[in-house]
C-alpha positions as CSV (number, residue, x, y, z in Angstrom):
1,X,-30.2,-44.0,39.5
2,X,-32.9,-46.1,41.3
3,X,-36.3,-46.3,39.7
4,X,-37.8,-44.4,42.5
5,X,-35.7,-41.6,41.8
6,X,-36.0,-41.5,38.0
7,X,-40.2,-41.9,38.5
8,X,-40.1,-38.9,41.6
9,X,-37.9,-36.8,39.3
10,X,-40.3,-37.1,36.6
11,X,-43.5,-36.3,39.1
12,X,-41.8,-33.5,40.5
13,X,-41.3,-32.0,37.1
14,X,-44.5,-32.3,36.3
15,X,-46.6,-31.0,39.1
16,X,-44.2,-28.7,40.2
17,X,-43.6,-30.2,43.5
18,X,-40.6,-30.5,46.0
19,X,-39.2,-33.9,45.8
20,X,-39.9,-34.1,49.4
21,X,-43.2,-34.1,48.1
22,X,-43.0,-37.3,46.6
23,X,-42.5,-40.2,48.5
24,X,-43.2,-44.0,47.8
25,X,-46.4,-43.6,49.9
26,X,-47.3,-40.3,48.6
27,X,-50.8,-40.5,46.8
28,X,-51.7,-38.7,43.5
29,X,-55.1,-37.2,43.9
30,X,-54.9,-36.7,47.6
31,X,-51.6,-35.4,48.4
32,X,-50.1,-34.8,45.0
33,X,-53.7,-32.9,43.8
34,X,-53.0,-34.6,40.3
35,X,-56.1,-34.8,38.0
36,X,-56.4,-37.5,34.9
37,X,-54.1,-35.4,32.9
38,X,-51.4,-34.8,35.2
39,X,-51.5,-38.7,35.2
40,X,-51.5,-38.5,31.6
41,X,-48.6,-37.3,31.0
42,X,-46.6,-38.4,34.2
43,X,-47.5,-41.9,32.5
44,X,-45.9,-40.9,29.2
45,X,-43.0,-39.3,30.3
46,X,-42.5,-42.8,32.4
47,X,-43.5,-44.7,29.4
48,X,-40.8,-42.7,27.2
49,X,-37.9,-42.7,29.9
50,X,-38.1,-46.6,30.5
51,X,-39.6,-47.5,27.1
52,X,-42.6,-49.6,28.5
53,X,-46.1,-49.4,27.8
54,X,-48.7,-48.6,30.7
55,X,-52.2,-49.9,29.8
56,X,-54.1,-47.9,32.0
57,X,-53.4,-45.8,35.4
58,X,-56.4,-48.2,37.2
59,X,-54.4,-49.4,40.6
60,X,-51.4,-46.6,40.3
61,X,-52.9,-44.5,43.3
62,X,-50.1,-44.2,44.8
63,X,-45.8,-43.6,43.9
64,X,-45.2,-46.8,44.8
65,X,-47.2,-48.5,43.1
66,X,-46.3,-46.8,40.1
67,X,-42.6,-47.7,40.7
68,X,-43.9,-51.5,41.3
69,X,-45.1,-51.6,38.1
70,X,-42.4,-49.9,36.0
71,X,-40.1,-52.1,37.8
72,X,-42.1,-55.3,36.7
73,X,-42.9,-54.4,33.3
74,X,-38.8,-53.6,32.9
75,X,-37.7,-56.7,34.1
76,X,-40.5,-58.7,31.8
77,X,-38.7,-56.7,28.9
């Protein structure tokens, strides 16, 4: 399973969205309507599936950049 699918699974749990929904250029607050909980705990079910740490949610305004940075904080592991 690709990151992007494993991330977009998680989103669409948590929102309660279609994954057609959530694409790489999808954006949370605009598109997705997700407030700083809905981050929250999108961030720690990410945190928890690819055991990493995410300091803070500044620059993650979009899927793909959340991907991005799971995928380089899993490959610094």
């Amino acid at each position: 399973m690709t990151t992007f699918k494993q991330v977009q699974d998680i989103i669409v749990d948590q929102l309660d969205k279609e994954e057609n929904e959530v694409q790489l250029n999808t954006n949370f607050r605009d598109e997705l309507e997700a407030d700083s909980l809905d981050l929250f705990q999108i961030i720690n079910d990410i945190e928890d599936e690819f055991d990493i740490k995410i300091e803070s949610e500044e620059g993650l305004n979009t899927v793909k950049d959340l991907v991005d940075y799971v995928e380089k904080q899993v490959e610094s592991k």
